[in-house]
mmCIF entry with sequence, helices, sheets and N, C-alpha, C, O atoms, coordinates in Angstrom:
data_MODEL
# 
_entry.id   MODEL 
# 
_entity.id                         1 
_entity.type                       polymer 
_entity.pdbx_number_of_molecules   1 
# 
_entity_poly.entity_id                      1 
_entity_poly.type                           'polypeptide(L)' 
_entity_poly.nstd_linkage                   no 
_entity_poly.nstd_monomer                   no 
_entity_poly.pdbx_seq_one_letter_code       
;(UNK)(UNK)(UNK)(UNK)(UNK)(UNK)(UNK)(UNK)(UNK)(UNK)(UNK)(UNK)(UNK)(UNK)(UNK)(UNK)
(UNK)(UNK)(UNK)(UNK)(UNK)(UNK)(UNK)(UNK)(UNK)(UNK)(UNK)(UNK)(UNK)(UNK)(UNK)(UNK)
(UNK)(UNK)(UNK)(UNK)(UNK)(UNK)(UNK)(UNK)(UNK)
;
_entity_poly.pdbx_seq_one_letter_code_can   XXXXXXXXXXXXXXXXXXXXXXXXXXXXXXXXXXXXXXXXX 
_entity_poly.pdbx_strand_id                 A 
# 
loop_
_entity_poly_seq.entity_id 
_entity_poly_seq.num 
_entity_poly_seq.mon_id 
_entity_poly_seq.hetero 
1 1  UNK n 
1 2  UNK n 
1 3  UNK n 
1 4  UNK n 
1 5  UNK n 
1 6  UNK n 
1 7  UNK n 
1 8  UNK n 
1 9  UNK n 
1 10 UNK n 
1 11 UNK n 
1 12 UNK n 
1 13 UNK n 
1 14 UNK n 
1 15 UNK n 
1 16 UNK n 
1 17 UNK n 
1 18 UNK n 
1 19 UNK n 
1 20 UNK n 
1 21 UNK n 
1 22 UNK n 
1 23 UNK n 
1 24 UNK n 
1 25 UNK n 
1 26 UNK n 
1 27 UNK n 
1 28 UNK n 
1 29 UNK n 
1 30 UNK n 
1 31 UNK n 
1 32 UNK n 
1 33 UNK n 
1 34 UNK n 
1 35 UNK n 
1 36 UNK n 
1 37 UNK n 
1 38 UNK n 
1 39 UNK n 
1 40 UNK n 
1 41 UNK n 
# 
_struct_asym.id          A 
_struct_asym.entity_id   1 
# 
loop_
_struct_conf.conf_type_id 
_struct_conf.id 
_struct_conf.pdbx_PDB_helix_id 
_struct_conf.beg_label_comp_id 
_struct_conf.beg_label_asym_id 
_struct_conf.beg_label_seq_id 
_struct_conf.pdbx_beg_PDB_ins_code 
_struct_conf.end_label_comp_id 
_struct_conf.end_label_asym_id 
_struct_conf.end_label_seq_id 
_struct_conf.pdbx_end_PDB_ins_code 
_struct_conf.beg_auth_comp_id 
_struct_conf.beg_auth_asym_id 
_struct_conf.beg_auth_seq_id 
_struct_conf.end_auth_comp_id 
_struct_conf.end_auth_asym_id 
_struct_conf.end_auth_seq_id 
_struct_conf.pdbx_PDB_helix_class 
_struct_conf.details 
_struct_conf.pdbx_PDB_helix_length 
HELX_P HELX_P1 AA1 UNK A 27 ? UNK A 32 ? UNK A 27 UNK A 32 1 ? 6 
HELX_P HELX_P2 AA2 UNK A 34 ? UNK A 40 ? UNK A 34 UNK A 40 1 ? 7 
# 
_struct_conf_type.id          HELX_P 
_struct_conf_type.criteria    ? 
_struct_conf_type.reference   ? 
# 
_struct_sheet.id               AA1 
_struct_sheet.type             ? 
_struct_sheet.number_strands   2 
_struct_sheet.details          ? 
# 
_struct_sheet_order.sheet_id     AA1 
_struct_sheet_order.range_id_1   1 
_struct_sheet_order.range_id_2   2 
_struct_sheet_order.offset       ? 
_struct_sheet_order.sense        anti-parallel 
# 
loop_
_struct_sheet_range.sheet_id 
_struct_sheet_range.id 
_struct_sheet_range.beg_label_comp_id 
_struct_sheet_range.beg_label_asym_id 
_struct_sheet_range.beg_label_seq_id 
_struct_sheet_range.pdbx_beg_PDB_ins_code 
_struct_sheet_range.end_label_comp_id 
_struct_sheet_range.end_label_asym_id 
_struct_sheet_range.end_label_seq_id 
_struct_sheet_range.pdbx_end_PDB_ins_code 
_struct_sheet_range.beg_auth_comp_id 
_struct_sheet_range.beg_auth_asym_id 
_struct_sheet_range.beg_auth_seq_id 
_struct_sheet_range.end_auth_comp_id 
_struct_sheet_range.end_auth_asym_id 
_struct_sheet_range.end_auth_seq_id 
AA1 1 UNK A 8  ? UNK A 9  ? UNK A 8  UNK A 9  
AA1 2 UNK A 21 ? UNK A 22 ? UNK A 21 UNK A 22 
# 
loop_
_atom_site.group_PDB 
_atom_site.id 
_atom_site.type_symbol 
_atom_site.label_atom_id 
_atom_site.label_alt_id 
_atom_site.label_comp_id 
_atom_site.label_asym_id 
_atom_site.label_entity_id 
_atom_site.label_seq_id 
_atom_site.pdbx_PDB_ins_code 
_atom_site.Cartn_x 
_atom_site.Cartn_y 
_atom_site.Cartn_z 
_atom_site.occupancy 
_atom_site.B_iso_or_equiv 
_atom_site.pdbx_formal_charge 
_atom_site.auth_seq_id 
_atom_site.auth_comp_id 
_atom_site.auth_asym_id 
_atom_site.auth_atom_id 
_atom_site.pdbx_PDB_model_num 
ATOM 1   N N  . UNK A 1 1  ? -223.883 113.452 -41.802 1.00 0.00 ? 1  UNK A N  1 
ATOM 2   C CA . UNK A 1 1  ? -224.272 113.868 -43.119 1.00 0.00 ? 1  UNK A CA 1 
ATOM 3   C C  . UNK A 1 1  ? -223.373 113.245 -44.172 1.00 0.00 ? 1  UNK A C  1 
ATOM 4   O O  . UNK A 1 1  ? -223.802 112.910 -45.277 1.00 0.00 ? 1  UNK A O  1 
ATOM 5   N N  . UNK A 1 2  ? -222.053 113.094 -43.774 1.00 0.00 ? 2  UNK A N  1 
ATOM 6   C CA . UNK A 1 2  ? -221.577 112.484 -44.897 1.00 0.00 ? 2  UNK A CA 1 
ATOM 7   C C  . UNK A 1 2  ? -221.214 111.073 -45.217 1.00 0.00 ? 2  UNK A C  1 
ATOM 8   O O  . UNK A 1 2  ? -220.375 110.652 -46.014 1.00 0.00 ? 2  UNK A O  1 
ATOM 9   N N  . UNK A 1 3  ? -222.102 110.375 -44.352 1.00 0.00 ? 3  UNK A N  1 
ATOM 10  C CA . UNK A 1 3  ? -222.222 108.968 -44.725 1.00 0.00 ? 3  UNK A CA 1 
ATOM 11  C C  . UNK A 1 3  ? -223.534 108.863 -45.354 1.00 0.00 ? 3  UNK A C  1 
ATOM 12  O O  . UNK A 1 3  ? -224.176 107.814 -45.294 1.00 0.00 ? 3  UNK A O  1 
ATOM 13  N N  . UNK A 1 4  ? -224.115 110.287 -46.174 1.00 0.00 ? 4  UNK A N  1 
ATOM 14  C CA . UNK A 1 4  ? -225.592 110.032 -46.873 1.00 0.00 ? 4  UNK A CA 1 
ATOM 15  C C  . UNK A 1 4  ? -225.052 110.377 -47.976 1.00 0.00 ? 4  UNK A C  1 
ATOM 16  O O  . UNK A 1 4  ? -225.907 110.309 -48.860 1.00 0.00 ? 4  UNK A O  1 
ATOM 17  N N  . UNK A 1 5  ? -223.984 110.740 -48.403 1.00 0.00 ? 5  UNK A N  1 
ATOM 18  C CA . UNK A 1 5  ? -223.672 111.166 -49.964 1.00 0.00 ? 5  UNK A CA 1 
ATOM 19  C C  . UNK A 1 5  ? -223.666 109.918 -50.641 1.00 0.00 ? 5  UNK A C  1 
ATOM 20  O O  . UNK A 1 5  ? -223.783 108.803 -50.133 1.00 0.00 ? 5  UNK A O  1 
ATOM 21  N N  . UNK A 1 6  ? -223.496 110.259 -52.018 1.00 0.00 ? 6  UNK A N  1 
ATOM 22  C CA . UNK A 1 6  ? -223.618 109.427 -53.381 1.00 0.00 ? 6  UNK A CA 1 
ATOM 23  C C  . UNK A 1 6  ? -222.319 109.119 -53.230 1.00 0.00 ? 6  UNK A C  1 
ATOM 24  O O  . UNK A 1 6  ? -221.374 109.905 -53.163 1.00 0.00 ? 6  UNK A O  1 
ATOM 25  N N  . UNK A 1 7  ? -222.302 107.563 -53.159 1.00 0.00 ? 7  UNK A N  1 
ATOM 26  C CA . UNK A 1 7  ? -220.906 106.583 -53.295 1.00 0.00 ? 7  UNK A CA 1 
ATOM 27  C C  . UNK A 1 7  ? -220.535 106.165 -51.854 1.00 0.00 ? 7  UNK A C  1 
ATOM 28  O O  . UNK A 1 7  ? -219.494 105.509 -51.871 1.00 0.00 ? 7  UNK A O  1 
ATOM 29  N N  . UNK A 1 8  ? -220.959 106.301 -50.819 1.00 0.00 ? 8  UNK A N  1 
ATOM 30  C CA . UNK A 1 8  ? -220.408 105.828 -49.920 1.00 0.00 ? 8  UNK A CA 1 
ATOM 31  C C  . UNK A 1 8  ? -221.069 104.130 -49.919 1.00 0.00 ? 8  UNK A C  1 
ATOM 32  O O  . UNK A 1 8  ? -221.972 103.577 -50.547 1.00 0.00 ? 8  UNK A O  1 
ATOM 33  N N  . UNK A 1 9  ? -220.067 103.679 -48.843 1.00 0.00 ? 9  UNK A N  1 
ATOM 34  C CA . UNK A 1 9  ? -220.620 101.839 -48.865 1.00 0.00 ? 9  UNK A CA 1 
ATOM 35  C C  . UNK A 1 9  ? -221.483 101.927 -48.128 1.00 0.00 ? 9  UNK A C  1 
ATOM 36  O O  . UNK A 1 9  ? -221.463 102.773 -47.234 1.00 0.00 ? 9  UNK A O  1 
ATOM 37  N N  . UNK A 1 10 ? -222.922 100.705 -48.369 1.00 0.00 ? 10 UNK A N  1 
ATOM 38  C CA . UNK A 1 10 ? -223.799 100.665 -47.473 1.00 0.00 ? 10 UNK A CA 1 
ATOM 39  C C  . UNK A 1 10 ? -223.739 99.974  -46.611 1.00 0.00 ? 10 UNK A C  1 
ATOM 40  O O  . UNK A 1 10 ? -223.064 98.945  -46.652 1.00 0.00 ? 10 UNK A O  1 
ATOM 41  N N  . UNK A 1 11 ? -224.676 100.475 -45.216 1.00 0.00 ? 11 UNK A N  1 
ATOM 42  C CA . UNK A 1 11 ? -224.628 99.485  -43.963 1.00 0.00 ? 11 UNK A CA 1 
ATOM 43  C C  . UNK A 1 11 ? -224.451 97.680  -44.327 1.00 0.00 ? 11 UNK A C  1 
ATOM 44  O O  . UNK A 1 11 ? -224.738 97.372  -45.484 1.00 0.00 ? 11 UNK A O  1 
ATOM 45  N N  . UNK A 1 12 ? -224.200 97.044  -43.804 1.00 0.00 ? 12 UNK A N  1 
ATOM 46  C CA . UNK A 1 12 ? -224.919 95.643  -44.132 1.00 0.00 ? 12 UNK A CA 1 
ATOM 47  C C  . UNK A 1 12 ? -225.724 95.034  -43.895 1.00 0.00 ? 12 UNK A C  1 
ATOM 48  O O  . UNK A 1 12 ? -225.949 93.856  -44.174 1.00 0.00 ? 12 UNK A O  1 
ATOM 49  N N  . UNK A 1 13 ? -226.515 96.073  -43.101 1.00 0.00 ? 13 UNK A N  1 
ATOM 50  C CA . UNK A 1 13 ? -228.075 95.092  -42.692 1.00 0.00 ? 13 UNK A CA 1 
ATOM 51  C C  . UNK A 1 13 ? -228.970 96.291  -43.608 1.00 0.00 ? 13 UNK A C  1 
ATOM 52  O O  . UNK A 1 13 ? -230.069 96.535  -43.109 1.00 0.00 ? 13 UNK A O  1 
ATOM 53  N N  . UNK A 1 14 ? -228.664 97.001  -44.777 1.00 0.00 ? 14 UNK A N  1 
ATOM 54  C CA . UNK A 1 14 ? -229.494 97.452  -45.760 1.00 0.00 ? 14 UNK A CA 1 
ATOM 55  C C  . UNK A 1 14 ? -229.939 96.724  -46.416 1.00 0.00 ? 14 UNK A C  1 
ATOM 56  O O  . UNK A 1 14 ? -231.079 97.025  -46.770 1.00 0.00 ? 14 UNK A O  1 
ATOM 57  N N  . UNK A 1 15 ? -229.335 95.287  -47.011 1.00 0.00 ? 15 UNK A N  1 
ATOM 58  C CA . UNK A 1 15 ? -229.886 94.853  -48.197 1.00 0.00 ? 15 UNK A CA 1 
ATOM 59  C C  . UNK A 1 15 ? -229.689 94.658  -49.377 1.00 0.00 ? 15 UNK A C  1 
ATOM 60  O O  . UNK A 1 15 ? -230.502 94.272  -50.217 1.00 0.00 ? 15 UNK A O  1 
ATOM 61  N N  . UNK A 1 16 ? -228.080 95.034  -49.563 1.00 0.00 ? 16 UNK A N  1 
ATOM 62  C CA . UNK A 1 16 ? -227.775 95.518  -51.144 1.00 0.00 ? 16 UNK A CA 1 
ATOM 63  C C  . UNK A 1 16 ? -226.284 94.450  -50.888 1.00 0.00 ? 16 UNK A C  1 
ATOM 64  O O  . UNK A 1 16 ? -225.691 94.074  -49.877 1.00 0.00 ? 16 UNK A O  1 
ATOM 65  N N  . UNK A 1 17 ? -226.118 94.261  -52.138 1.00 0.00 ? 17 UNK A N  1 
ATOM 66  C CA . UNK A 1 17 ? -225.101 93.666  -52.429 1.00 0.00 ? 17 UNK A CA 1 
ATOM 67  C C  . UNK A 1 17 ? -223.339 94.197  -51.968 1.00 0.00 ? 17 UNK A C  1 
ATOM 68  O O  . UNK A 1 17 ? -222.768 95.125  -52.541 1.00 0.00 ? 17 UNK A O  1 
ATOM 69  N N  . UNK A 1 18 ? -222.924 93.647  -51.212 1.00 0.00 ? 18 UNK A N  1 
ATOM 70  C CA . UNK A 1 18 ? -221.244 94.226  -51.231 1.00 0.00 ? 18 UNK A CA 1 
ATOM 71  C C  . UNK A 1 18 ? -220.939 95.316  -51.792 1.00 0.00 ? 18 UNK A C  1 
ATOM 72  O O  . UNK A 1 18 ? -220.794 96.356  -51.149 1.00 0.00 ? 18 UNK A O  1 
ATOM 73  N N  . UNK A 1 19 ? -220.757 95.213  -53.419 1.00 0.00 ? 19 UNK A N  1 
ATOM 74  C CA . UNK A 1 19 ? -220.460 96.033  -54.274 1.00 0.00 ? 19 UNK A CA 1 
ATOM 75  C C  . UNK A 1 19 ? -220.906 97.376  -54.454 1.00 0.00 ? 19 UNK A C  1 
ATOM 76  O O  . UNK A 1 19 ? -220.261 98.333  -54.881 1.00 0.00 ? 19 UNK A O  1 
ATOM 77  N N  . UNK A 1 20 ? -222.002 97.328  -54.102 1.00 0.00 ? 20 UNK A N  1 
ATOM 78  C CA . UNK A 1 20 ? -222.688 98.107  -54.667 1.00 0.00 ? 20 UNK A CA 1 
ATOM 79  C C  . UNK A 1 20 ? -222.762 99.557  -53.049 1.00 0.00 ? 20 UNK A C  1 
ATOM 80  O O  . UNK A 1 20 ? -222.466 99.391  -51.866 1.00 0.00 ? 20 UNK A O  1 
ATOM 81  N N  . UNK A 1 21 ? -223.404 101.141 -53.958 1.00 0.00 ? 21 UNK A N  1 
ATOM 82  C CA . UNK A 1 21 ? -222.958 101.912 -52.962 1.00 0.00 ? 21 UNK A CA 1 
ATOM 83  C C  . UNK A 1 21 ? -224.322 102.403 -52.629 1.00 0.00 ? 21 UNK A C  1 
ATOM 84  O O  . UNK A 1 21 ? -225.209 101.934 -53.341 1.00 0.00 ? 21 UNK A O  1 
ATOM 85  N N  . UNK A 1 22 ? -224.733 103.338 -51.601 1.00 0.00 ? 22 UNK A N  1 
ATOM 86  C CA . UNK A 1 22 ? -225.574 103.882 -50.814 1.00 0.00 ? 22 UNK A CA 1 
ATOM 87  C C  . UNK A 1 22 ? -225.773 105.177 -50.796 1.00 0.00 ? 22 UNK A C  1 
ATOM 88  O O  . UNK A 1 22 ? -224.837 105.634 -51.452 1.00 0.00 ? 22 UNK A O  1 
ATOM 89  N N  . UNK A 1 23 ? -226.646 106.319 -50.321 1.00 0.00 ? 23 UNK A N  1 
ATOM 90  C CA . UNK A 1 23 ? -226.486 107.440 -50.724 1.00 0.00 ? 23 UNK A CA 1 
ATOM 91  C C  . UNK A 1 23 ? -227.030 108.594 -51.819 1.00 0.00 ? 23 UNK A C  1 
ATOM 92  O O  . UNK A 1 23 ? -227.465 108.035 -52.826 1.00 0.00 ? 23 UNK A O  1 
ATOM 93  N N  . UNK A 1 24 ? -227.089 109.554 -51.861 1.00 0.00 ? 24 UNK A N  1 
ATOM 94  C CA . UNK A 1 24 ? -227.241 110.538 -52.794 1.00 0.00 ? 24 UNK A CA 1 
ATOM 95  C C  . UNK A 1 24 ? -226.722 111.830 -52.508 1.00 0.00 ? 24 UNK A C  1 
ATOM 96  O O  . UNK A 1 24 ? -226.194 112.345 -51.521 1.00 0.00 ? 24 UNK A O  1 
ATOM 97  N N  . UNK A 1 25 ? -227.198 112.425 -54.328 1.00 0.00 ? 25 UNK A N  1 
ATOM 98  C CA . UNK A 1 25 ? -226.119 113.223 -54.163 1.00 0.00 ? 25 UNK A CA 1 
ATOM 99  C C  . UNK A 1 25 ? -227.055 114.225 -54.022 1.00 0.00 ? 25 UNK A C  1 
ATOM 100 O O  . UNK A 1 25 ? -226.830 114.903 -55.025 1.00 0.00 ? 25 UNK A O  1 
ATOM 101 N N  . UNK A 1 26 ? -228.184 114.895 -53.282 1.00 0.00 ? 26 UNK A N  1 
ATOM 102 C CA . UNK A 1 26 ? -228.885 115.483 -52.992 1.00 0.00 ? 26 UNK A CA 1 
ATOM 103 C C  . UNK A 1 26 ? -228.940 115.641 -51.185 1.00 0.00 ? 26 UNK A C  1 
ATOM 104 O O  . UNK A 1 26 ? -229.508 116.536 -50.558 1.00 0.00 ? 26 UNK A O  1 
ATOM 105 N N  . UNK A 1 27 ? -228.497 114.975 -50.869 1.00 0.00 ? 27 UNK A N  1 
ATOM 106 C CA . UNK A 1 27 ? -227.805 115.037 -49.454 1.00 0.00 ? 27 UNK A CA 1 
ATOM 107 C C  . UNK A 1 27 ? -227.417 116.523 -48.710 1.00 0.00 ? 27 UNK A C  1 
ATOM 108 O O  . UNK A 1 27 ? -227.907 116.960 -47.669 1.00 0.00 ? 27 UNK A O  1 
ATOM 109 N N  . UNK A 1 28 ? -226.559 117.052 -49.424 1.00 0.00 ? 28 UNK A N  1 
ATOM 110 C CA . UNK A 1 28 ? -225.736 118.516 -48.859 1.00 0.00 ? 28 UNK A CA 1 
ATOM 111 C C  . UNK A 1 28 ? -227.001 119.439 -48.992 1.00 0.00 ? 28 UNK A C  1 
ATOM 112 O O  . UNK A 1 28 ? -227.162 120.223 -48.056 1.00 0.00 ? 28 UNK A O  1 
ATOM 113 N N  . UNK A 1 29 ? -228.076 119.474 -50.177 1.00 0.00 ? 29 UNK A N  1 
ATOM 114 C CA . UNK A 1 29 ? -229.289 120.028 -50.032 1.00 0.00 ? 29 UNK A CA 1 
ATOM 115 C C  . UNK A 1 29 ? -230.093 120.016 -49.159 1.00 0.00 ? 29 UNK A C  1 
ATOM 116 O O  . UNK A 1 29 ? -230.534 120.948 -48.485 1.00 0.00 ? 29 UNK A O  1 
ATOM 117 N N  . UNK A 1 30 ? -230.370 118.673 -49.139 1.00 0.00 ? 30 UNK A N  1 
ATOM 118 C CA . UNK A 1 30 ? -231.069 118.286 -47.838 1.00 0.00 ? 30 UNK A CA 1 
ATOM 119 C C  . UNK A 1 30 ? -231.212 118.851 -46.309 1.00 0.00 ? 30 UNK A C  1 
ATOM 120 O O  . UNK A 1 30 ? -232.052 119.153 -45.460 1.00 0.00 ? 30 UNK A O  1 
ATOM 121 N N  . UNK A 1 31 ? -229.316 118.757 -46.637 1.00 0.00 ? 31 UNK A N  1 
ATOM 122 C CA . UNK A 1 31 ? -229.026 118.894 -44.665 1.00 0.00 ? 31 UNK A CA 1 
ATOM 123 C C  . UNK A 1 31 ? -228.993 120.668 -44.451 1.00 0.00 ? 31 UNK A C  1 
ATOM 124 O O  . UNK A 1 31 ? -229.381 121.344 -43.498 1.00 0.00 ? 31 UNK A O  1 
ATOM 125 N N  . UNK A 1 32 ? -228.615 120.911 -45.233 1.00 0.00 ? 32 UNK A N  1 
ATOM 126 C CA . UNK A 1 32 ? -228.865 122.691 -45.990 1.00 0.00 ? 32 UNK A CA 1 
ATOM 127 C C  . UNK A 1 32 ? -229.999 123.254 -45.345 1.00 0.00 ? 32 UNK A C  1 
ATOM 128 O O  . UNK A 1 32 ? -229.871 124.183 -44.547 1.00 0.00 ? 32 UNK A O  1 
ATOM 129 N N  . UNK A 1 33 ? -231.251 122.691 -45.674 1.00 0.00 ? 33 UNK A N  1 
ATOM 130 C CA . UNK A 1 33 ? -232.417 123.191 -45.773 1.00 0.00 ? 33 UNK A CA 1 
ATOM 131 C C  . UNK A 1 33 ? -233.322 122.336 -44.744 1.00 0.00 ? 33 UNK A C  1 
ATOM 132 O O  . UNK A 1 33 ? -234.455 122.624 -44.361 1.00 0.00 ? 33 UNK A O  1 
ATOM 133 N N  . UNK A 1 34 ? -232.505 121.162 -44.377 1.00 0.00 ? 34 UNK A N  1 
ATOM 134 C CA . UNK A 1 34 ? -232.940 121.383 -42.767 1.00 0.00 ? 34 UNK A CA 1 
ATOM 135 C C  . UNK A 1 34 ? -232.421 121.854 -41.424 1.00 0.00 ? 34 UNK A C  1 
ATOM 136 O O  . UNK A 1 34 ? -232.897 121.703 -40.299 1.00 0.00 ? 34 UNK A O  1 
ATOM 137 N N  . UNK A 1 35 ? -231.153 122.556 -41.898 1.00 0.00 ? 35 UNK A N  1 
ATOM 138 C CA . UNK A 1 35 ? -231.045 123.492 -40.613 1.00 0.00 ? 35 UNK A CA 1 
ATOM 139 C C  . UNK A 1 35 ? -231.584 124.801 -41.110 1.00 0.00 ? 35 UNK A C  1 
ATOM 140 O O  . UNK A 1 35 ? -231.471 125.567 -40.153 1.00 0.00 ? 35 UNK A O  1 
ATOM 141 N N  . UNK A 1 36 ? -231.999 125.309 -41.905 1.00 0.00 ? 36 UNK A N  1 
ATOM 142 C CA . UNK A 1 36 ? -232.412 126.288 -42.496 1.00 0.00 ? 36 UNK A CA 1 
ATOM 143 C C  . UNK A 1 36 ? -233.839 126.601 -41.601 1.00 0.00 ? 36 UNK A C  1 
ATOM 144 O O  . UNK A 1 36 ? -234.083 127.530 -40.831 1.00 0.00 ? 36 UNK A O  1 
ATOM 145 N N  . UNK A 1 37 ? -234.848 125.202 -42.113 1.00 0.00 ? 37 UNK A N  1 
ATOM 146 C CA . UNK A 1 37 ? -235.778 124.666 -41.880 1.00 0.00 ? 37 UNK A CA 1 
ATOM 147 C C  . UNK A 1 37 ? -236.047 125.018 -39.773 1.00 0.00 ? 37 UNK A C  1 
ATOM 148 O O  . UNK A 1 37 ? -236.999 125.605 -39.258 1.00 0.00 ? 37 UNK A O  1 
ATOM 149 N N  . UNK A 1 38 ? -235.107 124.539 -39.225 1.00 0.00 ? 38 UNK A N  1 
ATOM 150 C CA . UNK A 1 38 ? -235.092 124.107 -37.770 1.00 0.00 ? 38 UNK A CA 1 
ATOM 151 C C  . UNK A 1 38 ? -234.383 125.730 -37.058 1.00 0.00 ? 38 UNK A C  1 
ATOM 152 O O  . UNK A 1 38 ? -234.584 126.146 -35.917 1.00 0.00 ? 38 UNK A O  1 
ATOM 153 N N  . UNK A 1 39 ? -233.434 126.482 -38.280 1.00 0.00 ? 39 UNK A N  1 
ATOM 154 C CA . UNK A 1 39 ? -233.195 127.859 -37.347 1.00 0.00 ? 39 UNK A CA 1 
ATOM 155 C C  . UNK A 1 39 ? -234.780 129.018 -36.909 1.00 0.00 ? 39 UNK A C  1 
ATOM 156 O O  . UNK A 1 39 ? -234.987 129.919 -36.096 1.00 0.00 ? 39 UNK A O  1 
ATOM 157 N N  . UNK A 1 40 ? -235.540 128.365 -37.920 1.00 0.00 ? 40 UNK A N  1 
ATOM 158 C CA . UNK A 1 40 ? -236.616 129.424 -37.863 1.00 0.00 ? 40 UNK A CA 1 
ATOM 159 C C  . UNK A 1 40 ? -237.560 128.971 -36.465 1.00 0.00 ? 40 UNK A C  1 
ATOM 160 O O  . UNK A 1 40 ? -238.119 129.856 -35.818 1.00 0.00 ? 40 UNK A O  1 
ATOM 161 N N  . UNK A 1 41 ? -237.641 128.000 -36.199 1.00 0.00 ? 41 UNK A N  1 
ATOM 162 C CA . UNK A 1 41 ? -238.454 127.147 -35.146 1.00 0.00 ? 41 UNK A CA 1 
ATOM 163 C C  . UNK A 1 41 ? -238.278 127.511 -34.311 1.00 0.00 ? 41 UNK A C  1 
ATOM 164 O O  . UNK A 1 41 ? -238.794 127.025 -33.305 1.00 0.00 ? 41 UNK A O  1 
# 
């Protein structure tokens, strides 16, 4: 999970320039509400 947050570096077979970062910051929501999602199952 926390190589999906906002600012981390991206893989290098993504596509994006060196510089530049990968990620969001909607992430911790995400992973939140899919174990949320998967306890009920």
């Amino acid at each position: 999970m926390l190589a999906c947050l906002k600012g981390r570096p991206c893989d290098e077979h993504a596509g994006k320039e060196p510089h530049e970062t990968c990620g969001s910051s909607l992430a911790y929501a995400y992973f939140v509400s899919f174990i949320f999602f998967c306890s009920f199952l």
